[in-house]
C-alpha positions in Angstrom: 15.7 -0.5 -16.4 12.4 -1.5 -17.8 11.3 -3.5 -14.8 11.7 0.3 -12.9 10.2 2.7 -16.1 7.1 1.0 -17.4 4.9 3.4 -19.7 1.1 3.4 -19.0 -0.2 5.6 -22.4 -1.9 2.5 -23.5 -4.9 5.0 -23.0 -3.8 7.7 -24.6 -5.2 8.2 -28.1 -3.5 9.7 -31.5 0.1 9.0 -30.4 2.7 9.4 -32.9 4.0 5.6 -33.8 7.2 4.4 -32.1 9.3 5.4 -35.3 8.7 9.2 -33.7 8.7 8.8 -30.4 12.0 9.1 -28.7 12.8 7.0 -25.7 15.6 8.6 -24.0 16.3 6.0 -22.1 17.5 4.2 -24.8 17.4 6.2 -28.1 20.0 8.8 -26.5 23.8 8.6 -28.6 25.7 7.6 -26.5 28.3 10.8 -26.5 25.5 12.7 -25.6 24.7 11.3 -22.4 25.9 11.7 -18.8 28.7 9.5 -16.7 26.7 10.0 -13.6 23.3 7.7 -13.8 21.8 10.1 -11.4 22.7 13.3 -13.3 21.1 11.7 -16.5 18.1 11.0 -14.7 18.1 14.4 -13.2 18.5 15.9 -16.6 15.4 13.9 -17.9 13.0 14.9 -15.3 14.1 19.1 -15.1 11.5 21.5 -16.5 13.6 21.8 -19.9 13.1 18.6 -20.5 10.5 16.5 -19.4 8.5 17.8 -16.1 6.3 14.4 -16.7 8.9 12.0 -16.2 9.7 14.1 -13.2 6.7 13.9 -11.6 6.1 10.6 -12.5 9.0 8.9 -11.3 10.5 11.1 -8.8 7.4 12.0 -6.8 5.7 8.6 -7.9 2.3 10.8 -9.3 0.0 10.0 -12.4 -1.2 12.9 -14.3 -3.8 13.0 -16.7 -2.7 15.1 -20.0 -4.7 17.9 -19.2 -3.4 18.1 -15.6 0.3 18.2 -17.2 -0.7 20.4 -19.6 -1.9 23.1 -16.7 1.4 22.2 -15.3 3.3 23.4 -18.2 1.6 26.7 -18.5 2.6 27.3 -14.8 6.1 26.4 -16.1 6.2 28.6 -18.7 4.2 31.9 -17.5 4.2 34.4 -14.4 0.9 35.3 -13.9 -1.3 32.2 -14.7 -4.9 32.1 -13.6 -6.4 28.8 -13.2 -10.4 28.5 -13.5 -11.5 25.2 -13.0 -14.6 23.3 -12.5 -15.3 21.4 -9.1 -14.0 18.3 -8.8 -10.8 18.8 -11.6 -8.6 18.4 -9.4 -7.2 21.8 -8.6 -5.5 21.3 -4.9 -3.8 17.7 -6.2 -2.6 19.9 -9.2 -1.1 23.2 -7.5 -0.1 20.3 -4.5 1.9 18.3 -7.8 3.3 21.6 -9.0 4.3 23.2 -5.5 6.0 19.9 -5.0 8.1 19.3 -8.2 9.0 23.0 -8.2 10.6 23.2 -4.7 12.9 20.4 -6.3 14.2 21.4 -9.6 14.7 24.9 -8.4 16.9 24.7 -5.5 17.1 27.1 -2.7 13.8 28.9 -3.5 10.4 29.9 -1.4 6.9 28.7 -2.0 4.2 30.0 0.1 0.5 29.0 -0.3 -2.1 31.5 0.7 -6.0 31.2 0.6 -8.6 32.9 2.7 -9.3 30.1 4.9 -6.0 28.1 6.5 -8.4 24.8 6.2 -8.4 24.8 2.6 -4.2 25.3 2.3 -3.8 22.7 4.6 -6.0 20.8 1.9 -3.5 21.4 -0.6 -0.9 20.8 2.0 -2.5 17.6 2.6 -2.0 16.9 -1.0 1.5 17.2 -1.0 2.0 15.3 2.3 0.3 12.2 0.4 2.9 12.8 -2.4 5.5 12.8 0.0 4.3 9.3 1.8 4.4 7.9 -2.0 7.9 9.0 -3.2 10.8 7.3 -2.3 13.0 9.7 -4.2 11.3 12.7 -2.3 11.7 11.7 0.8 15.3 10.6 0.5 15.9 14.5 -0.5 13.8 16.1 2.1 14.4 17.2 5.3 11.3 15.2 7.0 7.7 14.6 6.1 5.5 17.4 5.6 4.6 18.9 8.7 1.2 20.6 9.3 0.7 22.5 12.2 -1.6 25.3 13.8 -0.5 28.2 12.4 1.8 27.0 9.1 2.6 23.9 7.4 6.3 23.5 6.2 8.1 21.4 3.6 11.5 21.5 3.5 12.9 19.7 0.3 16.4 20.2 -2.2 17.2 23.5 -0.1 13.8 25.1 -0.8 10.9 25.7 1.2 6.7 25.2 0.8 5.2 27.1 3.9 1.1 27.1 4.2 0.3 30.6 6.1 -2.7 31.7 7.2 -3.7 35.1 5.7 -5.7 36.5 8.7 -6.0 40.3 8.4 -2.6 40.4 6.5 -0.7 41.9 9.4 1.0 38.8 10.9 2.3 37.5 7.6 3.2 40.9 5.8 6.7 41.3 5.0 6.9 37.6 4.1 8.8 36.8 0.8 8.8 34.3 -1.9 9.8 33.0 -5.2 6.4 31.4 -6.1 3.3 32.2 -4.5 0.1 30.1 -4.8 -3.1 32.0 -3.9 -6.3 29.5 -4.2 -9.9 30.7 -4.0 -9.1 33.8 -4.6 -12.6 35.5 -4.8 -12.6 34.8 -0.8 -8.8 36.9 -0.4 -10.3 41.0 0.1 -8.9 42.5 -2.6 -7.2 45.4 -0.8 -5.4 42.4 1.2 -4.5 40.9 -2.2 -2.8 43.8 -3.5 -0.5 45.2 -0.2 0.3 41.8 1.7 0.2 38.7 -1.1 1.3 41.1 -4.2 4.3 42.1 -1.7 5.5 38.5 -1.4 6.7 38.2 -5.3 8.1 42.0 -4.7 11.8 40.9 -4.7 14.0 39.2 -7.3 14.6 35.8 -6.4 18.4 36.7 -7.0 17.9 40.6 -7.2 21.9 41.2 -7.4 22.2 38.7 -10.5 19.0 40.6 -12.3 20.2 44.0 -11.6 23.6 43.4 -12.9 21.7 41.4 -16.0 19.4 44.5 -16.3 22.3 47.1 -16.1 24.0 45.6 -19.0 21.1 44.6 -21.2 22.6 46.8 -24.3 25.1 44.1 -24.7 22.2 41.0 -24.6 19.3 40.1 -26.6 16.8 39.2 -24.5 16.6 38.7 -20.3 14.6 35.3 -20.3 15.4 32.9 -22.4 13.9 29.8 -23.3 10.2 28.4 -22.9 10.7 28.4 -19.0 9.9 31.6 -17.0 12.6 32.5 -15.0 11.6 34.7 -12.0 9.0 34.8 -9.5 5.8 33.8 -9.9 2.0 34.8 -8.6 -0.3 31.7 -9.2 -4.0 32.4 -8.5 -6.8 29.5 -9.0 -10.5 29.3 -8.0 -13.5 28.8 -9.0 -15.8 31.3 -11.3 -18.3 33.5 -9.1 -20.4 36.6 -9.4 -19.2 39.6 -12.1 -18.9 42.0 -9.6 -16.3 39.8 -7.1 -11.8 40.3 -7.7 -12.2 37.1 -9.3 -13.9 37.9 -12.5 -12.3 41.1 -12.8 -8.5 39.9 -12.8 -10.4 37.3 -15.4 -11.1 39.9 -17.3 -7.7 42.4 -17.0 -5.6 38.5 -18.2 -8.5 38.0 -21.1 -7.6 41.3 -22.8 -3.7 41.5 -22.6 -3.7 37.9 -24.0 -6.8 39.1 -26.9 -4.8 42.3 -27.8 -1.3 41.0 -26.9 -0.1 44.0 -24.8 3.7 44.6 -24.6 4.6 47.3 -23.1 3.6 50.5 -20.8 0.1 50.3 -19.4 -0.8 53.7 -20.1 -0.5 52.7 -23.7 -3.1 50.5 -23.1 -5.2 52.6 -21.1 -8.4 51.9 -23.4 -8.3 48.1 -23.9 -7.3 47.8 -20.2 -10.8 49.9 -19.2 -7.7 51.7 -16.9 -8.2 55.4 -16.8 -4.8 56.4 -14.7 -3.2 53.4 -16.0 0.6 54.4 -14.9 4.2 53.2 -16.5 3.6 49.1 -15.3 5.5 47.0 -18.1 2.7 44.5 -19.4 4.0 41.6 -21.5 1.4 39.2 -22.6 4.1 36.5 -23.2 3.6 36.5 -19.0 0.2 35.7 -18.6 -1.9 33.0 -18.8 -6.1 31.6 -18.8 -6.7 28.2 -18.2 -10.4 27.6 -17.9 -11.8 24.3 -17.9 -15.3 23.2 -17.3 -16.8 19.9 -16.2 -17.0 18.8 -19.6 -13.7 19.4 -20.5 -12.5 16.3 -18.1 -11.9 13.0 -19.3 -14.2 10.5 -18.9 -14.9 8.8 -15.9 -12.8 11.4 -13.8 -15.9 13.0 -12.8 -19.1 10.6 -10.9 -22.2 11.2 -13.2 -24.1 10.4 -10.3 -22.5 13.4 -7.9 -22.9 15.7 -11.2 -26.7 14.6 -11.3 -26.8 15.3 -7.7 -25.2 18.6 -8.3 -27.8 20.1 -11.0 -31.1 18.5 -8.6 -29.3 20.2 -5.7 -28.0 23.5 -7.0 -30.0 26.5 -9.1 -28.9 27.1 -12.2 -26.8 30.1 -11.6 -24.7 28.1 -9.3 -24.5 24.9 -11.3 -23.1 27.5 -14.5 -20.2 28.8 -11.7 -19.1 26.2 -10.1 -19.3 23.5 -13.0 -19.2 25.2 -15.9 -16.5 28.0 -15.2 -19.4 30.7 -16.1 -19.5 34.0 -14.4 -23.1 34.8 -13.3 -24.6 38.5 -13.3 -25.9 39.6 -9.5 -28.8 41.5 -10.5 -31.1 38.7 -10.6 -32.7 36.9 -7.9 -34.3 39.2 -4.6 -31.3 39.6 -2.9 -28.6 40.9 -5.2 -24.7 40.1 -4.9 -23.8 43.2 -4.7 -25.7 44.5 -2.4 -24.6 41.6 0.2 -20.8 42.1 -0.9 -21.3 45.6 0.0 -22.6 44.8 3.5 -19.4 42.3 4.3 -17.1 43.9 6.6 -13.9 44.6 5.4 -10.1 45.6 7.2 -8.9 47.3 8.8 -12.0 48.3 11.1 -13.9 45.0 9.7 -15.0 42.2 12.4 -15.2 39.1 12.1 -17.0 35.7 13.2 -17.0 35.3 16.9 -18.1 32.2 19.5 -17.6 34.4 22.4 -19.7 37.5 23.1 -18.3 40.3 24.2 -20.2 41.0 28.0 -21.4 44.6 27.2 -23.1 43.5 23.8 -26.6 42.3 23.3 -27.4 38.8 20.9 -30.1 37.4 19.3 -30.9 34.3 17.5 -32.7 32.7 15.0 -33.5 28.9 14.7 -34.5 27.0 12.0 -35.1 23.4 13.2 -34.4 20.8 11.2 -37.6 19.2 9.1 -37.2 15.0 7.7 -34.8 15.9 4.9 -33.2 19.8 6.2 -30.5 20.6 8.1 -31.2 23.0 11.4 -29.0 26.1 11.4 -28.7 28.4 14.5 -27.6 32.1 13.5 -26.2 34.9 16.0 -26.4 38.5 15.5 -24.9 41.1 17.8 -27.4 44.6 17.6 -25.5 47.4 17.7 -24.7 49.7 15.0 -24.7 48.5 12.0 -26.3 44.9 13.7 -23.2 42.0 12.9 -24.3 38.5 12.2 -21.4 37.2 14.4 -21.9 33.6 13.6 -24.2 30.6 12.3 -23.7 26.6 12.8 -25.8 24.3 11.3 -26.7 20.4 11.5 -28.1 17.8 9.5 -30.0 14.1 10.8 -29.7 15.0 14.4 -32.1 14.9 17.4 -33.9 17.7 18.5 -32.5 17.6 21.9 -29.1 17.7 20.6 -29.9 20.9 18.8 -31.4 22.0 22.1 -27.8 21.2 23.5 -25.7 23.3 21.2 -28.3 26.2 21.2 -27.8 26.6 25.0 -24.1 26.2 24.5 -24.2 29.3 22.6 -26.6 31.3 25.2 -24.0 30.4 27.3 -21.2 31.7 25.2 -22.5 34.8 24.2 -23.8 35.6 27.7 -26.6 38.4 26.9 -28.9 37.0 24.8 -31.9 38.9 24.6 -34.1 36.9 22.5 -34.7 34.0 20.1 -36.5 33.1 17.3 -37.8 29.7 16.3 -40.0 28.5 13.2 -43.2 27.4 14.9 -43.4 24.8 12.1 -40.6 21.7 11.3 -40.1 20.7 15.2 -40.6 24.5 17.1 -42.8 23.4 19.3 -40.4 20.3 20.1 -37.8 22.5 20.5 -39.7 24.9 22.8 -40.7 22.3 25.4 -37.2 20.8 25.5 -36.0 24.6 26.4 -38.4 24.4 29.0 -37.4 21.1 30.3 -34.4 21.1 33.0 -33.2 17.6 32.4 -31.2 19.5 29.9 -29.4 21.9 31.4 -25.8 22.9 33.5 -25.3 24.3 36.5 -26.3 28.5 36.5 -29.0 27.5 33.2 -31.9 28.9 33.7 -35.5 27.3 31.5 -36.4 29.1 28.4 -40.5 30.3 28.2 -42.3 32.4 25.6 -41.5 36.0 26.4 -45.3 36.6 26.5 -46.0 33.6 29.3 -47.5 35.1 32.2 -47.3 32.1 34.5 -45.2 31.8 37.4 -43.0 29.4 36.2 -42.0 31.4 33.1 -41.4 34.4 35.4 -38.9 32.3 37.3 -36.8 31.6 33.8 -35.5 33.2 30.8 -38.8 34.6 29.1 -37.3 35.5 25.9 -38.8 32.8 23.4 -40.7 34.1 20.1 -42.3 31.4 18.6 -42.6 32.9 14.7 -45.4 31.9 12.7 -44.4 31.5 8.4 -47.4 32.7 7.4 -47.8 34.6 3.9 -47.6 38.6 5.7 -44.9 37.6 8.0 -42.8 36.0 5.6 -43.5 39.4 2.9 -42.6 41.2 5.8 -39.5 39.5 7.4 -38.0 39.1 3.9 -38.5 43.5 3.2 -37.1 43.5 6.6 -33.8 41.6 5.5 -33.9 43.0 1.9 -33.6 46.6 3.2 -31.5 46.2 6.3 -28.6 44.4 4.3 -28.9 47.7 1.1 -28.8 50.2 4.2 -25.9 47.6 5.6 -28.0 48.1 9.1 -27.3 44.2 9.2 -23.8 43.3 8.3 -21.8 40.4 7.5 -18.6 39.2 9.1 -15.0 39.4 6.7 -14.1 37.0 4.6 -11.2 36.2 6.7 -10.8 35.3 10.4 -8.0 37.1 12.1 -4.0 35.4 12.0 -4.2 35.1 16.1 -7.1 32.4 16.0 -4.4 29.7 14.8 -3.1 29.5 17.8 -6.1 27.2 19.4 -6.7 24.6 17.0 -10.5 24.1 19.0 -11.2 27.8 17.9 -9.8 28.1 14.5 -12.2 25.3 13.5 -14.9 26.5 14.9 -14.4 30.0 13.2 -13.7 28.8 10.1 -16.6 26.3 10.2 -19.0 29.2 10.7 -17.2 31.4 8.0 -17.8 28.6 5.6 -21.6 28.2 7.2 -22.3 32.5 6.4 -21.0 32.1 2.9 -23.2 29.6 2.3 -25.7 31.0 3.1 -24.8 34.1 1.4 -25.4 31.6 -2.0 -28.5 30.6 -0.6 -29.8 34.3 -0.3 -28.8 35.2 -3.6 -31.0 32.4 -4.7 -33.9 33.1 -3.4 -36.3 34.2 -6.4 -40.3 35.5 -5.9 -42.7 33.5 -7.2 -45.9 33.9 -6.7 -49.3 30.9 -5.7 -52.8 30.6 -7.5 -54.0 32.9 -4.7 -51.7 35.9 -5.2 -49.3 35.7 -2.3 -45.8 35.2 -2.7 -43.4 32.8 -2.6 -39.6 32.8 -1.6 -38.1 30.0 -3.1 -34.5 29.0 -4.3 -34.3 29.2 -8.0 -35.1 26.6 -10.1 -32.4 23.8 -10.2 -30.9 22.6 -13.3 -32.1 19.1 -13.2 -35.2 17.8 -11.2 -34.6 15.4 -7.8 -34.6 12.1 -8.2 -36.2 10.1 -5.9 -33.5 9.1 -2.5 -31.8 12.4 -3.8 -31.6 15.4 -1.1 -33.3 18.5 -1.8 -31.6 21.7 -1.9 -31.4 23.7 1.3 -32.2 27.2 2.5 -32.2 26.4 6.5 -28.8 29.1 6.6 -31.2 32.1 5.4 -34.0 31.1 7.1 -32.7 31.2 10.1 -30.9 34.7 9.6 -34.6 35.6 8.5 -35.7 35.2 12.1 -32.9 36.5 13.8 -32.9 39.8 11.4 -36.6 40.1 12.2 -36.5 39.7 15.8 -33.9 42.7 15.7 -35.6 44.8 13.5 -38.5 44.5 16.4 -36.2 45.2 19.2 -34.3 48.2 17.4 -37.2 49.8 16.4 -39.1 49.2 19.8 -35.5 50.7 21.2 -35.7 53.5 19.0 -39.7 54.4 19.6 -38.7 54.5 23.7 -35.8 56.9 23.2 -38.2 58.5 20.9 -40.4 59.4 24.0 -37.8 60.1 26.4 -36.6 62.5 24.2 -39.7 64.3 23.8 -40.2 64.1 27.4 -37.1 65.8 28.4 -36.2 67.6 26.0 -39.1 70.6 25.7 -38.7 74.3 24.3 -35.2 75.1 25.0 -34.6 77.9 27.9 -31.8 80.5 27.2 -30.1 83.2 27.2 -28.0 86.0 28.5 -28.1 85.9 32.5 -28.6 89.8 32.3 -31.9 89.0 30.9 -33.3 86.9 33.9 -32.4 89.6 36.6 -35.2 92.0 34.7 
């Protein structure tokens, strides 16, 4: 037996001494134990017992305390939240938990939700890698892990783990299930949150059994026993974000019913909750739980100092404090404010979303921020219209210019009517502009790219729709008003914070959608870090905010390639809807004089 169960707490510090510690392997009576090997061994790893031994001998995992610990309080509560710093850990740990669950609670229904399908396949990956590890596990499933293009299934002791991807919420409402795991939960719309995810936990995982318990609760003391909670479970995780965003707000709703220890009807509560209509909900603080753990909260050597150094050159303060340290960050600092730019995301059910198609009666235009030494070049797409959509943004880092050049047409290609782009003169514009130009590069049906004011007759027999934008001080005061205002007035909207569920179905398409959702809200937390300073002379600056730590030399300065580009592409609209709106303008006046009218009575006279 000891050759199979060898302890490794050798690290741990301030154990109790061995005349505490109980080994039930050994220390057990022996009337107390089981006939069946198997059964005792079950009975040591189930969640009254000891979960670690389960989930280190059956699924063949090492946790670290603190990982065990978060385990436990998903154990033993509903509603936990999990706040966690990058790098903790958090998809091995709901990947550990999904796993261990589906086994000691036979016949029930897990379902992991998140925003994006790529980052529950991440956690999905997880479990896959626990699966390839486990001897024990795989004897009891029905097959490896299987991910696939639109769900990833584990089938395991009679119970189910299915990865879904959330889409709009139409393809996957109705769903149900026992435990639901809902990671990165600021990117989930909230309104999506509360109808389709909120519904899957809507039914009793053995209704008939609770009703008939709840019927005859005068003759019991209490429906759940024990340190274990029975029922189903809503599990959300992520990682801390802007005050205004779902996140911080169910933060705050868990914060105060575990601070005043609520137990009972909401509407009790209506003043602590900050709920004017709160309604007859049952609360029970006993239900909820807040486990928030910053970087250095982690044991040592977990986390690489030099990735954390990295992190604080590479990152402004603000976003060092959310993603590190688990602090929320107020959005009215910086020029572009948070809330502004969550106000201008489309949302369902009339939201849109990214796009590498245009549709043939739309107009595009893009912006192009080459790539410099140490930048990355990022392409971004906006369809005019009513509000004006930024359908879509790509970026690169250490590549040529002519492969740039390559994807760039790619996309003038894709989205068909593209009436003009706009390119930094400075950081490789002018490479980029003679490689438009040149036809080595192109397909069949291509046609050369000139400046749209070239007057020769070789421009005139291409595509003259090239503006060649100059950063100088008035533009950039100019272009950055432009973007400020047009984003308040949502004139320029962004895409949802979902792609629809039908996209899964081309694995090529999901991943390119997904790559340029991630791509916008990154550059979303660029533009929120742009700060105005301003030079000796008087003119301002648009910079990123400060970063925590200074850049060590080799170390890669931060970025703001994703906003500069929409800068250009924002501007260039701007031009063409106000040069659209000054033609109608005159039309209008030209055709539309003094009205004429009357009774026809009165023109016979």
């Amino acid at each position: 037996m000891s050759k199979v169960f060898h302890p490794d707490y050798d690290f741990y510090t301030n154990l109790p001494g061995d005349d505490i510690i109980i080994n039930p392997l050994t220390d057990v009576p022996v009337n107390m134990r089981e006939e069946s090997e198997l059964i005792e061994f079950y009975k040591l790893c189930n969640e009254h017992f000891s979960p670690a031994f389960g989930i280190k001998y059956l699924l063949g995992t090492n946790l670290y305390p603190f990982q065990m610990a978060i385990i436990m309080s998903m154990l033993r509560h509903k509603f936990p939240l999990l706040l966690l710093s990058r790098g903790s850990g958090k998809s091995f740990i709901l990947a550990v938990f999904a796993a261990y669950a589906a086994v000691f609670f036979p016949g029930i229904k897990i379902i992991l939700i998140s925003a994006g399908f790529r980052q529950s396949k991440l956690i999905f990956n997880e479990i896959k890698r626990i699966w390839d590890r486990a001897p024990l596990l795989q004897a009891m499933s029905n097959g490896a892990p299987a991910i696939g293009v639109g769900e990833c299934h584990f089938y395991v002791n009679g119970s189910s783990i299915i990865a879904l991807p959330l889409g709009q919420g139409d393809k996957i409402r109705g769903q149900r299930a026992h435990i639901t795991l809902a990671d990165e939960i600021n990117s989930i719309p909230p309104d999506i949150f509360d109808i389709v995810v909120r519904g899957f936990a809507a039914t009793e995982m053995d209704p008939w059994e609770k009703t008939k318990t709840i019927m005859t609760r005068d003759k019991i003391q209490t429906l759940d026993d024990g340190l274990i909670s029975t029922g189903n479970k809503i599990i959300l995780s992520g990682t801390a974000g802007f005050r205004g965003e779902p996140l911080y707000r169910m933060f705050k709703q868990y914060s105060t019913i575990l601070a005043h220890k609520i137990d009972g009807y909401a509407m009790d509560y209506s003043d602590e909750l900050g709920i004017e209509q709160a309604g007859e909900e049952q609360i029970d603080y006993r239900d909820y739980c807040v486990v928030r753990m910053k970087y250095t909260d982690l044991p040592p050597g977990m986390m690489d100092v030099k990735i954390i150094h990295n992190a604080k050159a590479t990152m402004s303060r603000v976003f060092f404090d959310m993603e590190y340290n688990t602090i929320f960050a107020d959005d009215s600092v910086g020029f572009y404010k948070q809330k502004d730019i969550n106000n201008a995301t489309s949302s369902s059910p009339d939201g849109f979303s990214t796009c590498i198609v245009g549709h043939p009666k739309r107009q595009y235009v893009i912006g192009v921020d080459p790539a410099r030494t140490a930048d990355r070049a990022s392409i971004c797409v906006i369809e005019l219209g009513t509000p004006n959509k930024n359908r879509y943004l790509w970026t690169c880092q250490g590549q040529k210019y002519s492969f740039l050049v390559s994807k760039l047409r790619e996309l003038i290609r894709s989205f068909q009517n593209v009436i003009g782009i706009a390119i930094d003169l400075g950081g490789g514009g002018l490479a980029v502009q003679d490689l438009l130009a040149e036809t080595s590069l192109m397909l069949a049906g291509d046609r050369p790219i000139f400046s749209h004011d070239d007057e020769s007759e070789e421009a005139k027999q291409g595509a003259r729709i090239l503006h060649m934008i100059n950063f100088a001080p008035a533009w950039i005061d100019e272009a950055n008003a432009l973007l400020q205002k047009n984003i308040e007035d949502k004139v320029l909207m962004f895409p949802m914070l979902i792609n629809p569920g039908n996209i899964y179905e081309d694995v090529k398409m999901a991943d390119a959608l997904e790559d340029a959702l991630y791509e916008i809200s990154e550059m979303k937390k660029e533009l929120v870090s742009i700060e105005v300073t301003y030079n000796k002379n008087g003119t301002r600056r648009y910079d990123l905010a400060p970063a925590t730590a200074s850049v060590a030399p080799g170390e890669v300065p931060r970025h703001k390639d994703r906003y500069s580009s929409l800068l250009l592409a924002n501007y260039l609209v701007s031009k063409f809807t106000i040069l659209n709106f000054d033609e109608k303008e005159e039309l209008r006046k030209k055709y539309n004089q003094s009205p004429i009218g009357g009774w026809m009575e009165s023109f016979g006279k």
